[in-house]
C-alpha positions in Angstrom: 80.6 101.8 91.3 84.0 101.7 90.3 86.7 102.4 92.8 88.6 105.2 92.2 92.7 104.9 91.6 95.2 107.4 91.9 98.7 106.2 90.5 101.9 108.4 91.0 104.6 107.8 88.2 107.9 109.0 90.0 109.4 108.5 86.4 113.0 108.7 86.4 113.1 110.7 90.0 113.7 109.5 93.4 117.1 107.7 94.7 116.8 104.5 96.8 117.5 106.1 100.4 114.8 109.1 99.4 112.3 106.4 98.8 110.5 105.6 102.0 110.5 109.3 103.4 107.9 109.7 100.6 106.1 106.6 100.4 105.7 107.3 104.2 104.6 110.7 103.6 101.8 110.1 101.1 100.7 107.2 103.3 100.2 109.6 106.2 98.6 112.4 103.5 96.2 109.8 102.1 95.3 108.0 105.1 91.5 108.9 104.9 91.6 107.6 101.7 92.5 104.2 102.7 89.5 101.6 101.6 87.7 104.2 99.2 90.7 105.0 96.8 93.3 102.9 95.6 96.8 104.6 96.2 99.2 103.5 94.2 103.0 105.0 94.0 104.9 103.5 91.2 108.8 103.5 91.1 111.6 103.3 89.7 113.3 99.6 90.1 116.1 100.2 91.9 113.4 101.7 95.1 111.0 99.5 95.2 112.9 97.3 97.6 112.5 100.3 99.6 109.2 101.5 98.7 107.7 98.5 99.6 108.9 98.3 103.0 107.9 101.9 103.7 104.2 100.7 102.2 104.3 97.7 104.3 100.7 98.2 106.9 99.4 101.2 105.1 96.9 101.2 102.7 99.4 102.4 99.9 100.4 99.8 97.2 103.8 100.2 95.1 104.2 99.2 91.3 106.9 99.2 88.5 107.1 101.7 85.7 107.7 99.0 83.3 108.3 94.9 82.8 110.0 92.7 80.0 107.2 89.7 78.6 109.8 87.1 79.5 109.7 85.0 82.6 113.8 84.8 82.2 116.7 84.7 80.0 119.3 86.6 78.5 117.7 90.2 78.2 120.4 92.5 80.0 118.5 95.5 81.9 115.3 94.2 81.7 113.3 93.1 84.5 110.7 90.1 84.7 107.2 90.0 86.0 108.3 87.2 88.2 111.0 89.3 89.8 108.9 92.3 90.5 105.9 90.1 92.6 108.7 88.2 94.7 109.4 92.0 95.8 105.8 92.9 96.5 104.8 95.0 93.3 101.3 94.9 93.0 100.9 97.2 89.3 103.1 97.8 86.4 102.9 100.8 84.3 102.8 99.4 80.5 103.3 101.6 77.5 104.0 104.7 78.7 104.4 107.4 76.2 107.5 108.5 77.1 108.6 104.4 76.5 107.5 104.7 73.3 109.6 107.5 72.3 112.1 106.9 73.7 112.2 103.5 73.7 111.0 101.8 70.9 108.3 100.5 72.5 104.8 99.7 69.8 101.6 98.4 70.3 102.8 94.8 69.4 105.5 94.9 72.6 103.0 96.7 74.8 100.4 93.3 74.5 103.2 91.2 75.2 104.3 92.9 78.5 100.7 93.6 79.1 99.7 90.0 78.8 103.1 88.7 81.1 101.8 91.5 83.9 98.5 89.6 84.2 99.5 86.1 83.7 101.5 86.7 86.8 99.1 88.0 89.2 99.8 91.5 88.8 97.1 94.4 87.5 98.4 96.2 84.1 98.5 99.9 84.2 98.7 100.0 80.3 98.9 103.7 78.7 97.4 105.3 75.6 96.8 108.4 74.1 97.6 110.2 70.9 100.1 113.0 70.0 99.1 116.8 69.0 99.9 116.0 65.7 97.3 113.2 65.5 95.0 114.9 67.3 94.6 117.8 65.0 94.7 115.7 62.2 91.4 114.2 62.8 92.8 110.9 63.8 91.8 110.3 67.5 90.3 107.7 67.3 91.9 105.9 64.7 94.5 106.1 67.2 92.9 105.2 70.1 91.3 102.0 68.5 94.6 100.6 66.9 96.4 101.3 70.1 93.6 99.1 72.3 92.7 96.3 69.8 96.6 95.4 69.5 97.7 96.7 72.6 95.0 94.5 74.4 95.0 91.4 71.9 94.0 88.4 73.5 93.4 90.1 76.8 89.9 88.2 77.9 87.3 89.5 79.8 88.5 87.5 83.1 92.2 88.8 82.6 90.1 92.3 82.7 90.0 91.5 86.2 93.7 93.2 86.4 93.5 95.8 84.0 94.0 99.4 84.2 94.0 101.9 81.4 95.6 105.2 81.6 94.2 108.1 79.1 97.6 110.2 78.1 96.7 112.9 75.7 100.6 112.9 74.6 100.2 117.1 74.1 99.8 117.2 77.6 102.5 115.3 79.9 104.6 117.6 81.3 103.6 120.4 79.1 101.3 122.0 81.8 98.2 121.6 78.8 95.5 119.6 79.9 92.6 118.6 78.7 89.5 120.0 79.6 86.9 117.7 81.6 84.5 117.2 78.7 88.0 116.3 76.1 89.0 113.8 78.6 85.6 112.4 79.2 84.7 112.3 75.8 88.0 110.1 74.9 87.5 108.2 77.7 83.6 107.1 77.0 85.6 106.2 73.4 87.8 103.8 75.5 84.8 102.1 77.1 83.4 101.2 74.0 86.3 100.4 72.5 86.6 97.8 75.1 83.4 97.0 75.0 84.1 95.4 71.5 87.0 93.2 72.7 85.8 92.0 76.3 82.1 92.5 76.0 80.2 95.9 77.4 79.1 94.5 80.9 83.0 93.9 81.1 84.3 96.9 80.0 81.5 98.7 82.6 83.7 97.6 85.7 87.2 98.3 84.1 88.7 101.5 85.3 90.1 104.2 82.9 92.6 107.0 84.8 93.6 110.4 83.6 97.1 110.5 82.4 97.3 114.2 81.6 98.9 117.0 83.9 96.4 116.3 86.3 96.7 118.2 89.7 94.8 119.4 92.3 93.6 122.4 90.8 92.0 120.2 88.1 91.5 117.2 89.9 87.9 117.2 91.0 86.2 118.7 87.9 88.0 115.8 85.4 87.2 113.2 88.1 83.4 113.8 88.7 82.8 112.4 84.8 81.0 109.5 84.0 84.2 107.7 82.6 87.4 109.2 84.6 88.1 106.5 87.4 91.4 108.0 88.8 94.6 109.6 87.6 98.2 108.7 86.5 99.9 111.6 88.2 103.7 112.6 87.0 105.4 115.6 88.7 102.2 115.9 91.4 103.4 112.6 92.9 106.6 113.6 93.7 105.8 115.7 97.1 102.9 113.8 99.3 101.5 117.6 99.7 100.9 117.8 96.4 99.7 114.2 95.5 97.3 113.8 98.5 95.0 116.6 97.6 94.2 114.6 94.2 93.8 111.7 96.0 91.2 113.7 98.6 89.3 114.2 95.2 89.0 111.1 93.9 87.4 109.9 97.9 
């Protein structure tokens, strides 16, 4: 059995002296949870000082929304690996799409940030998903496959070990859309054997693949009872504890 792992993405939200009124909230929300589901509430850099303090005894861990490859050096608003587990980050969300469009990021700097995220201890949230545009074009898969065999290059079945893959239909962050349980499941059992291919099928059995798509608690329960769906990446839900918890309460 796979443990289950529900990830908020505060995104650009949240200042620094809101920070710990939330962290504690979804820690007291999501108590029950603590041992069956991972909790996981990632922030923006400037609070997770904060955020880990607030997480400090609970069962909640806190992770970054993003890391450079680098261990140092002259890369002006970036932040190392190093950096984030001296301040107790425990993930780091790779690849978002919205980093991608916004910020140039590609499949080739995705596997280098990827790969620095597990060489230093931490586990790799690392996102992929295709846009409408490729969807209804027939190209899913194509999609999915490039994004994994060079997002995940030289990734190795032990560095597995810290590897998290997040599902983002891109047609449906933020958009209210989602996918329906058997779309989601049936692009997630793709990622499974996808990864099969590039750290071996018993390996890929025990890696877990979230939901990255407007999930809520409305939807939560039916996309998480499939085979494949091990959790969520949860955007605007994870922003209130009393919305967040009740998607963790379906994942235990």
């Amino acid at each position: 059995m796979r443990k289950k792992i529900i990830a908020g993405n505060w995104k650009m939200n949240i200042k620094p002296g809101e920070t710990a009124a939330l962290v504690k909230a979804v820690a007291e929300a999501t108590k029950d949870a603590a041992g069956i589901v991972d909790v996981v509430c990632c922030t923006p850099a400037i609070d997770i000082p904060a955020a880990v303090a607030a997480a400090a005894g609970t069962h909640v861990k806190i992770g970054a929304e993003n890391a450079h490859w680098a261990e140092s050096g002259a890369y002006t608003g970036e932040i190392s690996t190093a950096m984030l587990a001296d301040a107790g980050v425990e993930y780091v969300i790779i690849g978002h799409s919205e980093r991608r469009q916004y910020f140039g990021e590609s499949d080739e700097t995705v596997n280098k940030r990827a790969r620095a995220v597990i060489a230093a201890g931490l586990t790799a949230i690392v996102c992929i998903g295709e846009t409408l545009e490729e969807r209804e074009a027939g190209k899913l898969e194509e999609v999915i496959e490039r994004q994994m065999n060079v997002g995940l290059k030289d990734i190795s079945s032990t560095d597995a070990a810290k590897l998290v893959i997040a599902y983002e239909p891109v047609w449906a962050i933020g958009t209210g859309k989602t996918a329906t349980p058997d779309q989601a499941q049936e692009v997630h059992a793709l990622i499974r054997a996808t990864l099969a291919k590039l750290v071996g099928a018993e390996t890929a059995e025990t890696v877990r693949i979230q939901y990255g798509g407007s999930m809520k608690a409305s939807n939560a329960a039916e996309l998480l009872a499939k085979k494949d769906i091990d959790g969520g990446l949860i955007g605007g839900a994870a922003l209130k504890a009393d919305t967040f918890a009740p998607i963790v309460a379906a994942a235990k």
